[in-house]
N, C-alpha and C positions, 0 to 999 in steps of 0.2 A: 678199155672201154667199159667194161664191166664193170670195174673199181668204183671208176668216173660216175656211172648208174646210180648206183648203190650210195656213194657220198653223198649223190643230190638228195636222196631219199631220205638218209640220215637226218640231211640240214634240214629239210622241211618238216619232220617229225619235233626236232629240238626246237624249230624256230616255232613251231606250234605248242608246244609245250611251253615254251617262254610266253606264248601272248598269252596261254589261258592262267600260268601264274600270276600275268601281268594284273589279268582283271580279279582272279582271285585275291590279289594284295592289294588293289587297289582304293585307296581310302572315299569312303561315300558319306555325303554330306547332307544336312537334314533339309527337306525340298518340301514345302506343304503341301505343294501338287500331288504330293506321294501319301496324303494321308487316306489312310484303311476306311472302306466303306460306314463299315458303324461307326466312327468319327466322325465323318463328314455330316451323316444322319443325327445325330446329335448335337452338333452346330446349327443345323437345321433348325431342329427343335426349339432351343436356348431360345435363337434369334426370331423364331415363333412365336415362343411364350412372351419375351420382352417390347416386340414387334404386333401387339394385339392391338384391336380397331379401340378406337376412344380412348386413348391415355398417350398423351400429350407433355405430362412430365415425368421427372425424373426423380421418382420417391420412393422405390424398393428397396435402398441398399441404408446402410451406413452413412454412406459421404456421398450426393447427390450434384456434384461441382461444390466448388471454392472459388473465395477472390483470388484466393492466392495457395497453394499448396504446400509449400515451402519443404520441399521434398529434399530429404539429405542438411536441413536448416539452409536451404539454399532460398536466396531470395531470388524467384525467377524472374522478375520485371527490371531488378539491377542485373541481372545476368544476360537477358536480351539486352540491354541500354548497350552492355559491355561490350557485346559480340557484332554488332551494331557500330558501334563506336571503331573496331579494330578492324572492319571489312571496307576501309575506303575508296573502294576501286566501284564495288558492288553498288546497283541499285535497288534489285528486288530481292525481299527476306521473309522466308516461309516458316511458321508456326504452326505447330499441331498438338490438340490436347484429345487423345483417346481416350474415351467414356467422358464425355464434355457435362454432365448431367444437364443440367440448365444451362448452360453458356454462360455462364458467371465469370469465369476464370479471362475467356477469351473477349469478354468485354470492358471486365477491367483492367487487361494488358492493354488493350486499344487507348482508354483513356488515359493511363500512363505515360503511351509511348507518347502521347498528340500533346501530352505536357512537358516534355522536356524539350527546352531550346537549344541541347548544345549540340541535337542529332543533325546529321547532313540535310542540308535542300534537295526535293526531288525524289525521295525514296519513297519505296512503295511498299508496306509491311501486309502478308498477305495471312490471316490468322484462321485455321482451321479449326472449326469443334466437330467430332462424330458422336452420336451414337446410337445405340441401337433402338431407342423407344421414336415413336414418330413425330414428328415437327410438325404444325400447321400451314407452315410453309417454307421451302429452302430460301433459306433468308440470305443472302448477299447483299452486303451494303456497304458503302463506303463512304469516310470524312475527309472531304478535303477542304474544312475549314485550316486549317494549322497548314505547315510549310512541308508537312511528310503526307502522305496519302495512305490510308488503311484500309485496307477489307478487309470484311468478314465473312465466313462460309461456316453457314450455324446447318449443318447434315446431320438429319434425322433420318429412322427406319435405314440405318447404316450399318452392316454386315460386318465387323471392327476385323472380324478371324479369315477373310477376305477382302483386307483394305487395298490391297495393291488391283485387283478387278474391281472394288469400288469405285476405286478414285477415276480408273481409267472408264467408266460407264457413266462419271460425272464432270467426263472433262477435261480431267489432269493427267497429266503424265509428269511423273516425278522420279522413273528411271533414266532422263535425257541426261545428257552427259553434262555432267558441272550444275545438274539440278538437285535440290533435295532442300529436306527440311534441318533450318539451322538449330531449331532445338523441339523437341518432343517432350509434352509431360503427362503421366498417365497416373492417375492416385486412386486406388483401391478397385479395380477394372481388371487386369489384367488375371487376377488371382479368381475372375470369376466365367473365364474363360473354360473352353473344354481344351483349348490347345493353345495354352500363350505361349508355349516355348517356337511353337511355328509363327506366331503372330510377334514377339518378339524379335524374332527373326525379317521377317516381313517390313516391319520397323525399321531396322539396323537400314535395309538395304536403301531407305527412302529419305535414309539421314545423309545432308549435305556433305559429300566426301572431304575427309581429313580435319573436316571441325564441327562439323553436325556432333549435338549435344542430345540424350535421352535422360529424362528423369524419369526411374519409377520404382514400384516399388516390389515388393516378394509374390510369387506366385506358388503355384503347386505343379510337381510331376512327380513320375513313377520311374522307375530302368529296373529289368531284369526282374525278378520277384521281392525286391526290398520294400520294405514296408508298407506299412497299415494307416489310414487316415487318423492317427493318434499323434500323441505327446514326441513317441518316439520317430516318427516321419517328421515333425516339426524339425527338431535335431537333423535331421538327416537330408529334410530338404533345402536349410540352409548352407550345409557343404555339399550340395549340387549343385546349388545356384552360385555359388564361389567357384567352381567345378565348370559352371557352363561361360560363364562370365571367362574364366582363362581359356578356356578353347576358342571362344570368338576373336583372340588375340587382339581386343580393342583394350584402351588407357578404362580402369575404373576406379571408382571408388564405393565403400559402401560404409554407412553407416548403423552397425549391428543395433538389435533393441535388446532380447537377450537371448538367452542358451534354448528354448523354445519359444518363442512367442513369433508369429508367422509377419511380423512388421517391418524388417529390414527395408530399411530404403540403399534405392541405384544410383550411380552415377556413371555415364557411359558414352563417352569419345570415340564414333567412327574414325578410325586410325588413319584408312586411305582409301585407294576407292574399289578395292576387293570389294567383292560380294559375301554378306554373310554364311559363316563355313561351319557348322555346328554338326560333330563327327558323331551325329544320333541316328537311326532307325526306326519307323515307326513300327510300333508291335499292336496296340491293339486301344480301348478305351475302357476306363474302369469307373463304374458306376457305385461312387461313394454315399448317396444318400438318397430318399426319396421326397418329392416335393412336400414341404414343411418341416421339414428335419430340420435340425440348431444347424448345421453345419452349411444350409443352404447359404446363411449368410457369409461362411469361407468363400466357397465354392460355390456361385450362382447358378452353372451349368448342369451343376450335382455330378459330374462329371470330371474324372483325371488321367490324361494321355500317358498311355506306360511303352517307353522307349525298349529296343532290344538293348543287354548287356552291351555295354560301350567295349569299344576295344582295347586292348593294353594302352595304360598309361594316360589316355583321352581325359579321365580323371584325375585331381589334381591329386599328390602321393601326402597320405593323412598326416604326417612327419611338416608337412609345410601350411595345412589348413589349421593345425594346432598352433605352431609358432606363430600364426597369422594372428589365432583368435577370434576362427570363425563364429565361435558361442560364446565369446567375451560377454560376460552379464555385470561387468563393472561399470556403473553409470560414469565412472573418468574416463572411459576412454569411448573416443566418439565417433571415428571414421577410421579405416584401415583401407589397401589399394596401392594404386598409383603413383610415385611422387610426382611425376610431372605434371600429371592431371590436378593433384592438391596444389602444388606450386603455381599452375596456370589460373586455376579460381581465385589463389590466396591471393593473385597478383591486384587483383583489388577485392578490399577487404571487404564493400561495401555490397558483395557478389553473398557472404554469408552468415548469416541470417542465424545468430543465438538470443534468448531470452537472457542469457548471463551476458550484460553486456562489457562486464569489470575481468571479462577468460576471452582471448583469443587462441584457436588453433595451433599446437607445436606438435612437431614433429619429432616422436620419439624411436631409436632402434630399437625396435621390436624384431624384426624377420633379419633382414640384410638392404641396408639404403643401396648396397651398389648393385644388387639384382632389381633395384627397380620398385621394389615395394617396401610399405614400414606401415605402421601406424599412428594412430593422432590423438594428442588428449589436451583439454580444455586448461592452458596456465594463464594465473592471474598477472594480471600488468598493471603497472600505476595507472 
């Protein structure tokens, strides 16, 4: 009886030791809900200063929207056509451009798409613009002269680093099951964020499962005490972002600009309909510069989220970001990534968008084709 006592006592000591190693080992994933007080206060701020009474456009930065982006030399207006074109079943097709500056971009995808006759009868293409300066008015409108029907939702005084509580305070819900956005395109925005790798993230999960498509392009972050807002963080935040891009275990591709320069453009395949899994921590926020500093125009927030030390291995191993060529500063070689995602865009030509138009895309072994990834460089053709 005694034995019998004491055994049960054992088991429940061990079985308790097994749950607390369980949660001690247990892998934790980046949750913006989880971001640190003076984060959030500093979002605050950002969306303060750009969210001020009487300013109506969109004239602070660099790049203020575009017709067109052409993100990765990717032509986005043939690449909607495309995705469009391959979703036959489907009627309604959701578009999103974070940091819309003017609504340029989102109005001349509308009059593209209301030009082409060879898209289905009865569809309904619904085009989102956000961003953070205020609108005169939330503009929704829609053409249904042509045989497709289009809206627009031109959103201002839009909080981009809480788009998923935006949207749903404006109506949309875009976590329902088999809903999301078919493609996202975001050009020079995201890198002026205090937290785009949470906002990033946020994105992913609102991209159309298994073919939702993201265009954008380099941001900034910190992990663990590695570097300084300089030359040498440039270096080092583009194998992060090669680094965070394979943790998300989504199809990408990227086209480097060079060995420092902070311009790297995305390209980014929601895989399936997991939620995005990003093996970060948030540690704290690091105040890079103060308002009017050169660097304001990096970093609009003046601000860069610094993640706790990743855990083994979560980072890609430097042995494979070298063979990659993640600071390839060779103007030949133009995109590295995914083959199946290059194969899927290549699958029509007219999806990407070179000024050399006598060089198409070839696929060189560079890393290993049967692992999945290689690189691309511009060969001439008759």
């Amino acid at each position: 009886m005694l034995k019998n006592f004491f055994g049960k006592i054992l088991s429940v000591i061990l079985l308790g030791f097994s749950f607390e190693f369980a949660l001690a080992t247990e892998q934790v994933y980046l949750n913006s809900d989880d971001r640190p007080l003076e984060l959030r206060n500093i979002i605050d701020e950002a969306f303060t200063d750009v969210n001020r009474p009487h300013v109506y456009e969109s004239n602070w930065g660099l790049f203020n929207g575009e017709d067109i982006y052409n993100i990765c030399h990717v032509n986005e207006h043939q690449l909607l056509k495309s995705i469009i074109m391959k979703e036959t079943e489907r009627k309604d097709f959701y578009i999103l451009d974070i940091g819309a500056g003017n609504f340029q971009w989102g109005e001349t995808v509308a009059k593209f798409l209301q030009s082409q006759t060879e898209l289905p009868y009865g569809i309904t293409i619904h085009i989102f613009g956000i961003r953070g300066e205020k609108h005169t008015q939330r503009r929704e409108h829609e053409n249904q002269d042509s045989k497709i029907k289009v809206q627009q939702h031109q959103l201002g005084s839009f909080k981009i680093e809480e788009m998923c509580n935006q949207f749903a305070k404006n109506g949309f819900d875009f976590n329902e099951d088999g809903k999301g956005f078919d493609l996202i395109v975001s050009r020079w925005t995201l890198r002026h964020l205090a937290d785009p790798v949470g906002t990033l993230a946020q994105a992913y999960n609102i991209l159309h499962p298994t073919t939702g498509i993201m265009l954008f392009d380099r941001f900034w972050f910190m992990y663990g005490n590695t570097g300084t807002f300089d030359k040498e963080l440039g270096i080092l935040a583009n194998k992060n972002m090669l680094a965070l891009l394979v943790s998300l275990k989504a199809s990408f591709l990227v086209m480097p600009w060079n060995d420092t320069a902070t311009l790297n453009h995305y390209i980014m395949r929601k895989s399936d309909n997991s939620p995005c899994q990003i093996p970060l921590t948030y540690d704290s926020a690091v105040v890079v510069s103060k308002k009017g500093e050169w660097n304001t125009y990096q970093i609009g927030s003046r601000c860069m989220t610094k993640f706790k030390e990743p855990q083994p291995n979560i980072f890609f191993p430097d042995e494979i970001c070298n063979s990659w060529g993640y600071y390839l500063s060779s103007t030949n070689v133009t995109h590295y990534g995914d083959n199946s995602l290059f194969d899927w865009i290549m699958s029509n030509e007219n999806n990407w968008k070179d000024s050399r138009d006598q060089y198409r895309l070839t696929y060189v072994d560079g890393w290993s084709r049967k692992n999945g990834y290689g690189y691309y460089t511009l060969k001439e053709f008759p």
